[in-house]
Backbone of each chain as ProteinMPNN parsed JSONL, in Angstrom:
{"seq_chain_A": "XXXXXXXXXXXXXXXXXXXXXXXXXXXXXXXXXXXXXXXXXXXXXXXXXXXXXXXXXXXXXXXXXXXXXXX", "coords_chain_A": {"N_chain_A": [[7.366, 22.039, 2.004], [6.904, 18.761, 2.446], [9.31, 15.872, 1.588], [8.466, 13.656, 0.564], [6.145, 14.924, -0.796], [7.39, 16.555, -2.216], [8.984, 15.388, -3.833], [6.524, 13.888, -5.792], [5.218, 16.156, -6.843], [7.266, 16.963, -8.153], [7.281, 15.229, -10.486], [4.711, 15.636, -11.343], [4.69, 18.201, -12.091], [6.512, 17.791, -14.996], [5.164, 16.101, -16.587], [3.302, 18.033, -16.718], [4.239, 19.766, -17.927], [5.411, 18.525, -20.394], [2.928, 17.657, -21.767], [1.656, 20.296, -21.775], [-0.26, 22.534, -24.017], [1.706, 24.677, -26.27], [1.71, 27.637, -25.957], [1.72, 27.368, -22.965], [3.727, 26.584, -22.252], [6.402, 28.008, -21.833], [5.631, 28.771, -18.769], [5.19, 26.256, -17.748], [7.136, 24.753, -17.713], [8.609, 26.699, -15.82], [7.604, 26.151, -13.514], [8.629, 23.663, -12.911], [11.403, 24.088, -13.078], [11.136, 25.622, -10.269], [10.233, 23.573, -8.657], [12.374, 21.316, -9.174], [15.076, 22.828, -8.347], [14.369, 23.533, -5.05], [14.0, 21.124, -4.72], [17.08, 20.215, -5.068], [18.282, 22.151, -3.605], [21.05, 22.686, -1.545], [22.331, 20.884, -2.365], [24.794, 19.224, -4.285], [23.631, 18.076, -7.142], [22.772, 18.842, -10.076], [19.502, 19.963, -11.895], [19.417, 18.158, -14.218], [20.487, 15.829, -13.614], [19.117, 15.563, -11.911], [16.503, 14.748, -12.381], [16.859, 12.726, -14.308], [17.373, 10.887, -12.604], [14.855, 10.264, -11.859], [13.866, 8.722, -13.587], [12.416, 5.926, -14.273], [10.239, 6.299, -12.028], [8.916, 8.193, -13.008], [8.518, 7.218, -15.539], [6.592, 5.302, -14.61], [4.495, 7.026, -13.485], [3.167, 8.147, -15.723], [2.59, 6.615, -17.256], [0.279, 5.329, -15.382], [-0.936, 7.616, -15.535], [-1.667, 7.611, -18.295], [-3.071, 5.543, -18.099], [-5.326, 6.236, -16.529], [-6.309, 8.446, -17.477], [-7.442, 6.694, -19.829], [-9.453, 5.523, -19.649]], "CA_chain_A": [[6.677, 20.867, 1.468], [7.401, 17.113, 2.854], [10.167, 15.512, 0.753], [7.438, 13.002, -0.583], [4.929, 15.766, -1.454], [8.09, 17.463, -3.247], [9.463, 14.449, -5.254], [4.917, 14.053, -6.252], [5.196, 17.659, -7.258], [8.05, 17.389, -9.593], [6.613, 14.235, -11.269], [3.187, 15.918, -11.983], [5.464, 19.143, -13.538], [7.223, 17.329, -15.892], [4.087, 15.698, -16.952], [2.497, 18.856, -17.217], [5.371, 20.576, -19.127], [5.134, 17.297, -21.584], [1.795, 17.426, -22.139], [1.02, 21.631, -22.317], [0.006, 23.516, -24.871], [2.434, 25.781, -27.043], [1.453, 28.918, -25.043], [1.67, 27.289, -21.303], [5.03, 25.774, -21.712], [7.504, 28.328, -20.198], [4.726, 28.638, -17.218], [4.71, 25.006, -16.893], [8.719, 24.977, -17.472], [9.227, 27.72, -14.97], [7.409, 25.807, -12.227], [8.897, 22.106, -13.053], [12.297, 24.446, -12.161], [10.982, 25.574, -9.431], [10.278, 22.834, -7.753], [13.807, 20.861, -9.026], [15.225, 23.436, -7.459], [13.879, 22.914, -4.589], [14.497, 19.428, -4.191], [18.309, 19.789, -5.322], [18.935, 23.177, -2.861], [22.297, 22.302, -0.345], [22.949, 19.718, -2.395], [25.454, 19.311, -5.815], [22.978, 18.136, -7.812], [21.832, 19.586, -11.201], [18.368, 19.432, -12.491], [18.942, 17.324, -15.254], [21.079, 14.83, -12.935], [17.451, 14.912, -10.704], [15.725, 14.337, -13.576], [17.804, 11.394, -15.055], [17.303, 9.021, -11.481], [14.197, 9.794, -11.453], [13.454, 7.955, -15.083], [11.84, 5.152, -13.473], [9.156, 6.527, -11.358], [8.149, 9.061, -14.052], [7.357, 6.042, -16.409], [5.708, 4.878, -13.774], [3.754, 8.101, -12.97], [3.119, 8.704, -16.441], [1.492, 5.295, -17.666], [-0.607, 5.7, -14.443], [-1.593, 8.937, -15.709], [-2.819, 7.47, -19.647], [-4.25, 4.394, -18.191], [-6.311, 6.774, -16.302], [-6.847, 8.517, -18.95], [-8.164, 6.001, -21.183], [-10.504, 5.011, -18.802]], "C_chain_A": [[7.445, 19.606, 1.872], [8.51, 16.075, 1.307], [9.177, 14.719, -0.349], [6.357, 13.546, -1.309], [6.072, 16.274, -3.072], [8.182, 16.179, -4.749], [8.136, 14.057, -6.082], [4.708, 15.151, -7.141], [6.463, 17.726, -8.368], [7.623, 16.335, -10.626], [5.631, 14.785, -12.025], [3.998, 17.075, -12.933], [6.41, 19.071, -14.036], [6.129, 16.863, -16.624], [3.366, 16.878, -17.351], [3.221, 19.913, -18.225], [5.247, 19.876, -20.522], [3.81, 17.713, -22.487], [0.975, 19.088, -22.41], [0.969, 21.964, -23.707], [0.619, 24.433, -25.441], [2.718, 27.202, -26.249], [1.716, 28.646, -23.915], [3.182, 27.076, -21.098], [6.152, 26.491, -21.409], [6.954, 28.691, -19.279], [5.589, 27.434, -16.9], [6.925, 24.543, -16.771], [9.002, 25.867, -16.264], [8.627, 26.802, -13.55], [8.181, 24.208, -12.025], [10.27, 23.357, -12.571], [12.066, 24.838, -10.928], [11.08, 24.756, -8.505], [11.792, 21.962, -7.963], [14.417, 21.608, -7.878], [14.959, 23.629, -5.681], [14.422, 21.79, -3.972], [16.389, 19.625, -4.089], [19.147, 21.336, -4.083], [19.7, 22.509, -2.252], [22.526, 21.2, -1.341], [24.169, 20.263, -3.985], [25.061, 18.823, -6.765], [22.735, 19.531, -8.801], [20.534, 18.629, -11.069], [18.013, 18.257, -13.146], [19.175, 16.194, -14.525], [19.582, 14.0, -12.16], [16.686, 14.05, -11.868], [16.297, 12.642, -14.322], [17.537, 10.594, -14.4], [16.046, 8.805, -11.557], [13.316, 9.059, -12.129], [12.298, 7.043, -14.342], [10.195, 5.147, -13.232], [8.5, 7.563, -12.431], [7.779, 8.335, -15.217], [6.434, 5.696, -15.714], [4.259, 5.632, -13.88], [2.598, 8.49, -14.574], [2.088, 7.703, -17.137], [0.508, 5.42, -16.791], [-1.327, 6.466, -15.37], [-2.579, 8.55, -16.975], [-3.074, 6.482, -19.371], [-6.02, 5.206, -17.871], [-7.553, 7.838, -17.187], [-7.759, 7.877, -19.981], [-9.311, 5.222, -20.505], [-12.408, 5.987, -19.012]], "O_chain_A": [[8.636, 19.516, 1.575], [8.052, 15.818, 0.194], [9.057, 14.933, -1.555], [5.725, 12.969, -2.194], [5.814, 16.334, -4.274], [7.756, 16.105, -5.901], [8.442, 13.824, -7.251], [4.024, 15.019, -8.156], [6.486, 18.527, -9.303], [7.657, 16.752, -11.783], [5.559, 14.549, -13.231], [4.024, 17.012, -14.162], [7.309, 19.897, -13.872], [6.169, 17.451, -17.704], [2.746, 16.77, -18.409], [2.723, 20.654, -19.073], [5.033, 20.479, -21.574], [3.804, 18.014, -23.68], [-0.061, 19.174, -23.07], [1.893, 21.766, -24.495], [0.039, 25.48, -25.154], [3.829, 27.681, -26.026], [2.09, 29.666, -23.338], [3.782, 27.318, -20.051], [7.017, 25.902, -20.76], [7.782, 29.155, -18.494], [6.487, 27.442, -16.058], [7.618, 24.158, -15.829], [9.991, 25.434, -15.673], [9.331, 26.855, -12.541], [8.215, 23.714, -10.898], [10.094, 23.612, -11.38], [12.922, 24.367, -10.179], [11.833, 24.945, -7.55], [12.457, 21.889, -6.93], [14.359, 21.227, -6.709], [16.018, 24.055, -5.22], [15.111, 21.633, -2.964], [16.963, 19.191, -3.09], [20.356, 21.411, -3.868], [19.267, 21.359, -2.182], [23.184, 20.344, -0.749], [24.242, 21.377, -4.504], [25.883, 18.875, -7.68], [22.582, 20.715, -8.5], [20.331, 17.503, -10.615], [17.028, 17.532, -13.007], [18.27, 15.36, -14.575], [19.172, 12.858, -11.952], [16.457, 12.846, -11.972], [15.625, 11.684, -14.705], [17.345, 9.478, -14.882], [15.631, 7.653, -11.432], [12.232, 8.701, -11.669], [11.312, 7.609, -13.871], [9.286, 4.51, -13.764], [7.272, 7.499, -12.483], [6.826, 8.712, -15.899], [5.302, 5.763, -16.193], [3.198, 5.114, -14.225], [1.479, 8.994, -14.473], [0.953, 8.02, -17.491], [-0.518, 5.701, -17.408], [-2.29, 5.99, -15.971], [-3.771, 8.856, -17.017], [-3.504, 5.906, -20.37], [-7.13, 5.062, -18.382], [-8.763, 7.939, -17.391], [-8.572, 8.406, -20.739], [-9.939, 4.319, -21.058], [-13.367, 5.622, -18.333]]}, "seq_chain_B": "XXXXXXXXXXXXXXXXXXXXXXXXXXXXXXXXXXXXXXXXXXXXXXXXXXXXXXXXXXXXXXXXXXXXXXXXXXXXXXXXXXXXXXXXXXXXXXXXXXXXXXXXXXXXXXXXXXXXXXXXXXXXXXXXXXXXXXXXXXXX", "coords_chain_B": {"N_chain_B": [[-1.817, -17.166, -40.337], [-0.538, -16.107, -37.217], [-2.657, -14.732, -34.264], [-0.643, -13.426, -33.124], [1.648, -13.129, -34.672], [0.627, -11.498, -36.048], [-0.526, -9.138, -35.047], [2.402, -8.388, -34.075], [3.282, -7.495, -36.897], [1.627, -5.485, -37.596], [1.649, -3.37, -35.422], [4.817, -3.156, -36.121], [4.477, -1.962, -38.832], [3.186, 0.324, -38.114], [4.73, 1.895, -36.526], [6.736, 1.987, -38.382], [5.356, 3.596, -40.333], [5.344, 5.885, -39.06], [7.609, 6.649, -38.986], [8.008, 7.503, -41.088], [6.551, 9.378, -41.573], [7.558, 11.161, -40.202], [9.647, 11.938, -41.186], [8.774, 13.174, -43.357], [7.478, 15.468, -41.916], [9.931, 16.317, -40.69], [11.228, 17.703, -43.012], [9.332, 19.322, -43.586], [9.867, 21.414, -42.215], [12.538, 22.398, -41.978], [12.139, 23.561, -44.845], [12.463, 26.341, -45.973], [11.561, 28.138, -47.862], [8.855, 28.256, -46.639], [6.597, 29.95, -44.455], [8.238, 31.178, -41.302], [6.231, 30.758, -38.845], [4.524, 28.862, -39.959], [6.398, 26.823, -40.057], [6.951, 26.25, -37.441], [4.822, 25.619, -36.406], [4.712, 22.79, -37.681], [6.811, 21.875, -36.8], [5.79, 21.609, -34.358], [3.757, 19.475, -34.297], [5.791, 17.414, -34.97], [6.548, 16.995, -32.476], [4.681, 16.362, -31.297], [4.058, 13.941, -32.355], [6.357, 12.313, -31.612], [5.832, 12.328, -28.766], [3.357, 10.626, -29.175], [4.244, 8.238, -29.784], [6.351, 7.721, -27.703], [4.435, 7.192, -26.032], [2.93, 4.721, -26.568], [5.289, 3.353, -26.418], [5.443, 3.109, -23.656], [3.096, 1.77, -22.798], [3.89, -0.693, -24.207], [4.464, -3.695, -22.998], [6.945, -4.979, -23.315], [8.415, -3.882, -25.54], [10.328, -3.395, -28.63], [13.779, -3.293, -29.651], [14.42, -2.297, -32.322], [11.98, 0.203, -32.395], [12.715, 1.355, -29.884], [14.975, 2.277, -30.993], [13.981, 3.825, -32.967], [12.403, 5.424, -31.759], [14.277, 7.102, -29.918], [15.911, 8.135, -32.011], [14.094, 9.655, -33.896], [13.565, 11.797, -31.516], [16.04, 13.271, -31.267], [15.991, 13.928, -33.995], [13.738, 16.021, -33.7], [14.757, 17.421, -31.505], [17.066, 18.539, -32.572], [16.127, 19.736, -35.023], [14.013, 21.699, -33.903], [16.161, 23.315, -32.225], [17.282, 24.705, -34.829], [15.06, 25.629, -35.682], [14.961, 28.078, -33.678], [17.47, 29.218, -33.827], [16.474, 30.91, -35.933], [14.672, 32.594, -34.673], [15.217, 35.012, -33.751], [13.491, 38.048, -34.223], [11.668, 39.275, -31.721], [8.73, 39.53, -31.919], [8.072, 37.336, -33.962], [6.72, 35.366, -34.123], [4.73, 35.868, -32.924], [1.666, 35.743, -33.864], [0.999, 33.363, -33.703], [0.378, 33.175, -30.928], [2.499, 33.111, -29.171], [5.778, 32.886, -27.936], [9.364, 32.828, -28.993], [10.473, 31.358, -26.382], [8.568, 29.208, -25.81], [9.323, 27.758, -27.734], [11.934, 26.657, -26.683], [11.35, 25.927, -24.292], [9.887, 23.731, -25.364], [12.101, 21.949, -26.513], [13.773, 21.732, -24.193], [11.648, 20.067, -22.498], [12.211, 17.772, -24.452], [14.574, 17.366, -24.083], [14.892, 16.333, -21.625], [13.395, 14.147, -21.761], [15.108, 12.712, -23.66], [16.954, 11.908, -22.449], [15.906, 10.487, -20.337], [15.197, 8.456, -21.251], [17.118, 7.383, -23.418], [19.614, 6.912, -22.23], [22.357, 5.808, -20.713], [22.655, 4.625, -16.851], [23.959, 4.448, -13.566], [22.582, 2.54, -11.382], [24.089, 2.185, -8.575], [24.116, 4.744, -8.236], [21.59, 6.465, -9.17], [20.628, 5.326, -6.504], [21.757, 7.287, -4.779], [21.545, 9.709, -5.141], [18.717, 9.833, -5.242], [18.375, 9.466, -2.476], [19.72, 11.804, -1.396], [18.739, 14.141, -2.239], [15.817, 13.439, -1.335], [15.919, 12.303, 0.47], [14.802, 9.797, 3.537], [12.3, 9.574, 2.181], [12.083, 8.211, -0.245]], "CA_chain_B": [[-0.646, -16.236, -39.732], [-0.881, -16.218, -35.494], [-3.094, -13.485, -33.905], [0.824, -12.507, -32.314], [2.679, -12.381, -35.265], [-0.368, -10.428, -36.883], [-0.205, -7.498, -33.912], [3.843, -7.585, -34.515], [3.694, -6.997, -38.035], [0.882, -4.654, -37.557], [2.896, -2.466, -34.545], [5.87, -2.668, -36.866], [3.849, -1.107, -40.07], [2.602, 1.506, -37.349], [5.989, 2.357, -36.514], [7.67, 2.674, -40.327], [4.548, 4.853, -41.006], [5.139, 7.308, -38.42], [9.028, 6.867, -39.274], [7.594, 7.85, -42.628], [5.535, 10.776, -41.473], [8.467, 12.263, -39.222], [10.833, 12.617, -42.287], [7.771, 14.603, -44.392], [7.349, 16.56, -41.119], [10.749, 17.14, -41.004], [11.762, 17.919, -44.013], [8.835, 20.711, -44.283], [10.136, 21.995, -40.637], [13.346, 22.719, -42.866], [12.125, 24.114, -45.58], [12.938, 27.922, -45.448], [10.45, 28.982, -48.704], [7.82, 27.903, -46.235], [6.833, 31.256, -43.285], [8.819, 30.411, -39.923], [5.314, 30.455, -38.04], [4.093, 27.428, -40.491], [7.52, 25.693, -39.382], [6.988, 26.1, -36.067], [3.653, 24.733, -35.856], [4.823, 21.779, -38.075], [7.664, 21.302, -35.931], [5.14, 20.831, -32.58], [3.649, 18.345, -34.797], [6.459, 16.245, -35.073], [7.154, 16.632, -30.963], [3.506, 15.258, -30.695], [3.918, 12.481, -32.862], [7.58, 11.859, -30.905], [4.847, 11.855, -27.857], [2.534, 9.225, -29.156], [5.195, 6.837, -29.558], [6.581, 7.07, -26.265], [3.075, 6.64, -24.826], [3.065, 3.354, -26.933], [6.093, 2.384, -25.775], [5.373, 2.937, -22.006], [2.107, 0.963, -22.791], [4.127, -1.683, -24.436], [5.274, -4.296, -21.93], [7.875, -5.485, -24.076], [9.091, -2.75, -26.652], [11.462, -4.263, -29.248], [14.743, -2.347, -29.947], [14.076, -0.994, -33.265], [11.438, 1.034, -31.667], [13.868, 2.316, -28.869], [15.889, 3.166, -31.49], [13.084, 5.168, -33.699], [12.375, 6.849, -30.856], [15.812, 8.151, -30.002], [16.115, 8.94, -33.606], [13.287, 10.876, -33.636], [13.362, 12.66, -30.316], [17.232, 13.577, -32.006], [15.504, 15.097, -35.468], [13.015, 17.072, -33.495], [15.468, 18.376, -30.925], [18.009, 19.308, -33.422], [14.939, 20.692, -36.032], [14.023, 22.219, -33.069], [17.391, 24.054, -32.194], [17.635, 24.823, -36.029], [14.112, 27.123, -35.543], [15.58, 28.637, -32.472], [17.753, 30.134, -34.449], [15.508, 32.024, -36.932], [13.545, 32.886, -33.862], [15.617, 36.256, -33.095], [12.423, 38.731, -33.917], [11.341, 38.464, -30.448], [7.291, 39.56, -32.309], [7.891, 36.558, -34.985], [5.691, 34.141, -33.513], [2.923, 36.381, -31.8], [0.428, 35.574, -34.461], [0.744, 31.947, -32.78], [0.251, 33.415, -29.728], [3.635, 32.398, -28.478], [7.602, 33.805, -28.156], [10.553, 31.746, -29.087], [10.67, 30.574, -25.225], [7.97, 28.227, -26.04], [10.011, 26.593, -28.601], [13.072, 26.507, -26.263], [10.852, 25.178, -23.11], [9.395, 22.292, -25.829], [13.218, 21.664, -26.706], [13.766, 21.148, -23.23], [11.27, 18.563, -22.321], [12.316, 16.424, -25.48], [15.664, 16.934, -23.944], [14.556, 15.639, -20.543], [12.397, 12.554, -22.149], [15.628, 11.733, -24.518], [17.77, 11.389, -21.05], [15.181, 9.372, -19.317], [14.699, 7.041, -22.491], [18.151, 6.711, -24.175], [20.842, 7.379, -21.433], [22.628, 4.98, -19.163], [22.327, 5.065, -15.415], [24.5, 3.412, -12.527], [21.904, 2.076, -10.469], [24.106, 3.147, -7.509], [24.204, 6.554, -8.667], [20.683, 6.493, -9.103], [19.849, 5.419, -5.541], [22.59, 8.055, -4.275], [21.068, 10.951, -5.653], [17.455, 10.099, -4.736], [18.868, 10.132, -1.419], [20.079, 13.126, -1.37], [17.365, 14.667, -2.8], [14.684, 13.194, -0.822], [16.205, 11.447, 2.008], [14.398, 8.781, 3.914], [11.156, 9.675, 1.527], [12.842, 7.188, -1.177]], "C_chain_B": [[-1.393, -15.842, -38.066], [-1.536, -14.408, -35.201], [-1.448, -12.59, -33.244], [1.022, -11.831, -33.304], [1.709, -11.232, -36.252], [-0.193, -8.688, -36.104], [1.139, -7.306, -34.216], [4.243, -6.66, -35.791], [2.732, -5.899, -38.092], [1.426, -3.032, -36.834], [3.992, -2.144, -35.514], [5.496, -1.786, -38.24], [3.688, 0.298, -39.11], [3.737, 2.397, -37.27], [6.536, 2.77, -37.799], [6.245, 3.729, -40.572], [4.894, 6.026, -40.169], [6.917, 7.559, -38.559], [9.032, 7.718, -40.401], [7.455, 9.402, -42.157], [6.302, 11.821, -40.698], [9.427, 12.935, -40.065], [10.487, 13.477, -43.152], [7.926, 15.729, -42.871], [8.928, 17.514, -41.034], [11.847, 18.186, -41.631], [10.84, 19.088, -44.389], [9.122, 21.559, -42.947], [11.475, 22.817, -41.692], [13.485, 23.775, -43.828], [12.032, 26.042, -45.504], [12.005, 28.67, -46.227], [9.423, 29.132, -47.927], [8.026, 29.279, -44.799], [7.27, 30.359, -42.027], [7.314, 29.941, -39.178], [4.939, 28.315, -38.609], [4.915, 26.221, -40.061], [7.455, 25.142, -38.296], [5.7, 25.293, -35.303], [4.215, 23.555, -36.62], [5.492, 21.021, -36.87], [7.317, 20.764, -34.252], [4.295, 19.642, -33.155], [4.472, 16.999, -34.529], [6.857, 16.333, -33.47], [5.216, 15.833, -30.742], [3.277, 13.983, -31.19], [5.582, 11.595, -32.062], [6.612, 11.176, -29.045], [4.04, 10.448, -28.068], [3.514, 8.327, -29.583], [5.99, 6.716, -28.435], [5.558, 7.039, -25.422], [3.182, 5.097, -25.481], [4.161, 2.293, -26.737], [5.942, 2.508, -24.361], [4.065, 2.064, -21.719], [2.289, -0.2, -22.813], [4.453, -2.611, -23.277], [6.618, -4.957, -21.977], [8.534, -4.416, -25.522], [9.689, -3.176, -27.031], [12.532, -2.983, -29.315], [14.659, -1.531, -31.419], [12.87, -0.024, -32.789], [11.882, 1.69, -30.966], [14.334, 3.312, -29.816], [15.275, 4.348, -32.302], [12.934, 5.897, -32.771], [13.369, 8.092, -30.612], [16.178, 8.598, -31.428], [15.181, 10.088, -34.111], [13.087, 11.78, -32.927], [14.912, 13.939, -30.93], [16.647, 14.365, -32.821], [14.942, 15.881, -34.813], [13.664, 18.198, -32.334], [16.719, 19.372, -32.089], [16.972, 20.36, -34.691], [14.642, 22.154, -35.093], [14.706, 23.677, -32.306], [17.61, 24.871, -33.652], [16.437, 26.435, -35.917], [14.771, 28.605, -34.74], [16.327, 30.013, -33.262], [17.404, 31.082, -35.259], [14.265, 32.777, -35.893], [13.889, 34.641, -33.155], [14.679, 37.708, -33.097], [11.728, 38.25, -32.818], [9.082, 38.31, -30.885], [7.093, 38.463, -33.402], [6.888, 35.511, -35.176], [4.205, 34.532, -32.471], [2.029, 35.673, -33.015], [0.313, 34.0, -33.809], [0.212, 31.884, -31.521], [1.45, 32.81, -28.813], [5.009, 33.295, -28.53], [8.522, 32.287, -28.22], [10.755, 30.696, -27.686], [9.78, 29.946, -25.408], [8.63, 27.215, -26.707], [11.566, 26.149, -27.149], [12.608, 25.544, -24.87], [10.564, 23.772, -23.59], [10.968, 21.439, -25.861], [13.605, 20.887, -25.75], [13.34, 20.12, -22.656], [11.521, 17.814, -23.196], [13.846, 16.082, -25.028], [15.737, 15.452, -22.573], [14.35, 13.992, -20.751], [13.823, 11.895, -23.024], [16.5, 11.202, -23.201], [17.563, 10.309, -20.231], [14.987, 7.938, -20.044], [16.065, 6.485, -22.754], [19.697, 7.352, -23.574], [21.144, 6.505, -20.305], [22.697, 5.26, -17.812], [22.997, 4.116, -14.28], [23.521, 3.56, -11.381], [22.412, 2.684, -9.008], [23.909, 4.493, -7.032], [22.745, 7.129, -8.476], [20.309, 6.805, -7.664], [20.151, 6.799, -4.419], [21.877, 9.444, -4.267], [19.824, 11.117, -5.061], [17.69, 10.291, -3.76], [18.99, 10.768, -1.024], [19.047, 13.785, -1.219], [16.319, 14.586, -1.754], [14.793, 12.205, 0.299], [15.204, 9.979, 1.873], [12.668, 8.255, 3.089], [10.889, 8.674, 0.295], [12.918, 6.056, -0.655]], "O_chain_B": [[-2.527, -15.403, -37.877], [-1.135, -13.338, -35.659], [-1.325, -11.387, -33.013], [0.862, -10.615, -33.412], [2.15, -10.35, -36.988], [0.129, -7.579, -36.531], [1.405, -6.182, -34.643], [4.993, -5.689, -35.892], [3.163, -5.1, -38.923], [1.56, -1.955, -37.414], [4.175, -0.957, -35.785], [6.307, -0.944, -38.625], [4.164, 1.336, -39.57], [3.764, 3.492, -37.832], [6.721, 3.948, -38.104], [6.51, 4.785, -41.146], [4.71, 7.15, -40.636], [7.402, 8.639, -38.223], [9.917, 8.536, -40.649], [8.204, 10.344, -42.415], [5.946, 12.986, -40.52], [9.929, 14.045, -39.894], [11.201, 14.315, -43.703], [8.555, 16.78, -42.997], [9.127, 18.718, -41.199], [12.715, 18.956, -41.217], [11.206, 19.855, -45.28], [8.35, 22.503, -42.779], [11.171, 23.929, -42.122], [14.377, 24.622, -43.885], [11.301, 26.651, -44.723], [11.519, 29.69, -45.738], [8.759, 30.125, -48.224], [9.1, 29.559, -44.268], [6.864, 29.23, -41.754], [7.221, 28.74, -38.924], [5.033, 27.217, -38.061], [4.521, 25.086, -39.793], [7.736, 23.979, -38.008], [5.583, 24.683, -34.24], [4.243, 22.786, -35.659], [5.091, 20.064, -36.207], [7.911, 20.092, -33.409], [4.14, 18.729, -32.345], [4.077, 15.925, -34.075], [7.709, 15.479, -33.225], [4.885, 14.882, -30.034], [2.555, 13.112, -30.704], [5.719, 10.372, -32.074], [6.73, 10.108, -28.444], [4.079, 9.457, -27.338], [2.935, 7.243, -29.655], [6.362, 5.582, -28.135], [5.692, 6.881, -24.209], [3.588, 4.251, -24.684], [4.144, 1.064, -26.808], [6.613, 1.625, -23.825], [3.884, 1.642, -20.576], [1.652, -1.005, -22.134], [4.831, -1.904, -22.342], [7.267, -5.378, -21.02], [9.219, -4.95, -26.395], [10.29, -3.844, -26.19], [12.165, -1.836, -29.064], [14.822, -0.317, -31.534], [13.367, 1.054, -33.113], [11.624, 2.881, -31.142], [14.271, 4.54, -29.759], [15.752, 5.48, -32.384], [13.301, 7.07, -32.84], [13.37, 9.294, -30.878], [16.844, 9.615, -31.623], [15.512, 11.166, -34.605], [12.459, 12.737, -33.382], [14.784, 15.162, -30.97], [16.671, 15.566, -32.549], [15.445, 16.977, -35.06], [13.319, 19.373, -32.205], [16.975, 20.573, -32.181], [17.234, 21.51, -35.043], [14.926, 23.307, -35.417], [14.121, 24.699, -31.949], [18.271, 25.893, -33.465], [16.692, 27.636, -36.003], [14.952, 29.749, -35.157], [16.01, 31.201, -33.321], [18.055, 32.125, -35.295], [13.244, 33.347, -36.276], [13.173, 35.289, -32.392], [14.919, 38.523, -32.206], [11.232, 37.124, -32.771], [8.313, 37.468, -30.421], [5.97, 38.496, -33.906], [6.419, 34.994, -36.19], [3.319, 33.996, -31.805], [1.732, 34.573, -32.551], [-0.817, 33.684, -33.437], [-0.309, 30.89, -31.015], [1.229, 32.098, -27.833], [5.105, 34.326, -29.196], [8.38, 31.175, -27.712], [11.1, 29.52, -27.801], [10.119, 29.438, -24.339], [8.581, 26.024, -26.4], [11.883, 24.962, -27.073], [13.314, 24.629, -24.446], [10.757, 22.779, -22.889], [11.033, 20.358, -25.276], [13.828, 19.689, -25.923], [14.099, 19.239, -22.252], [11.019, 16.726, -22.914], [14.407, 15.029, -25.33], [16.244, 14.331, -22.531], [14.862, 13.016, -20.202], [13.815, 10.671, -23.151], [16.639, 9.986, -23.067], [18.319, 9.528, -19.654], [14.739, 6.809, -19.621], [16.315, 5.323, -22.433], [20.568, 7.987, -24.169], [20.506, 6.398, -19.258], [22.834, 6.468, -17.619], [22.5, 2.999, -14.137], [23.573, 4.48, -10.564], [21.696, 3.401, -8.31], [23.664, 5.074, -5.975], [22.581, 8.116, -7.758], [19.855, 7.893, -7.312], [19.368, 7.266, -3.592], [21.761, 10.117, -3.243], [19.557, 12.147, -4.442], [17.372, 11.447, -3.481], [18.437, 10.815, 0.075], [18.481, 13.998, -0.146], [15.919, 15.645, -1.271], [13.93, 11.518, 0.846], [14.904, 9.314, 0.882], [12.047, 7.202, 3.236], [9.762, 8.371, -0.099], [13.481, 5.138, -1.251]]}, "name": "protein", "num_of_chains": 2, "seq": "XXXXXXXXXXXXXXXXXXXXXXXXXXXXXXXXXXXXXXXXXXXXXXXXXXXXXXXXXXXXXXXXXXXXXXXXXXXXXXXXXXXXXXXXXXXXXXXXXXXXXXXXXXXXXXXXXXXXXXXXXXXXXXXXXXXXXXXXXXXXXXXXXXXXXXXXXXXXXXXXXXXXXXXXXXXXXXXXXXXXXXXXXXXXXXXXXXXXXXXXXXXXXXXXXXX"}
């Protein structure tokens, strides 16, 4: 997957981990590692470390998401 | 009284009520007379009401700091409430009638850990850009 598809792809499953249902959420957990993973292979990165820079753009991503929403 | 300061004091009532409504939630999350299942659904209660206030603050354009701080105070009670279930969660069949296993509670745990990191945790900007870097090269 293209670095910018990947860092797209961990945005949406975090969002979808957030936002599951009771029952989905170690699915939707198991694939939001996945893809970290992923992104942070060869490197010395942790997860959470990924997770922490990418604050920012996942407000971003996320307001996007309930404007669209409320539309 | 100004249509502003009418929405401030209005937002700020909104806020102390759900400050209100997190300390009943968590205080019957607690309660041990009460069956673990009942806890456990209370206790996704109070992570969805920890939700609708950080949608209202990512809506806000201006968020005041007592708000920050309810948040992180709340994201805090429901991770630690949270952790507290966890522990009574060692029948791995305790929570089928929910249709769920303790790793549900431990995956929710997780994203409130994630969201308190991204909300109420400092960040050296260089560090920041360093990492995306890494990560995702020239895609950043």
């Amino acid at each position: 997957m293209p670095r910018c598809e990947l860092l797209e792809a961990i945005l949406q499953a975090q969002y979808e981990l957030e936002t599951a249902e009771p029952h989905d959420l170690p699915d939707c957990r198991a694939r939001l590692h996945a893809r970290l993973d992923q992104a942070i292979a060869g490197t010395h990165l942790t997860r959470m470390e990924l997770l922490s820079v990418l604050r920012d753009r996942y407000k971003e991503f996320k307001r996007a998401q309930l404007l669209a929403e409320a539309r | 009284m100004s249509a502003t300061l009418a929405m401030a004091s209005a937002a700020k009532e909104r806020w102390q009520t759900a400050g209100r409504f997190a300390d009943v939630l968590e205080a019957a999350v607690k309660a041990r007379r009460s069956p673990l299942i009942a806890r456990v659904v209370t206790w996704f209660n109070l992570c969805r009401l920890c939700q609708d206030l950080e949608e209202q603050l990512l809506l806000d354009p201006a968020p005041n700091p007592e708000e920050l701080q309810l948040h992180r105070a709340l994201l805090s009670l429901a991770i630690g409430s949270g952790e507290g279930l966890l522990l009574e969660c060692g029948d791995p069949h305790l929570l089928e009638p929910l249709g769920i296993s303790a790793e549900a509670v431990e995956a929710k745990i997780d994203s409130l850990r994630i969201t308190f990191t991204q909300w109420h945790t400092d960040i050296d900007p260089e560090r920041q850009q360093a990492v995306l870097q890494e990560a995702f090269g020239a895609a950043v």
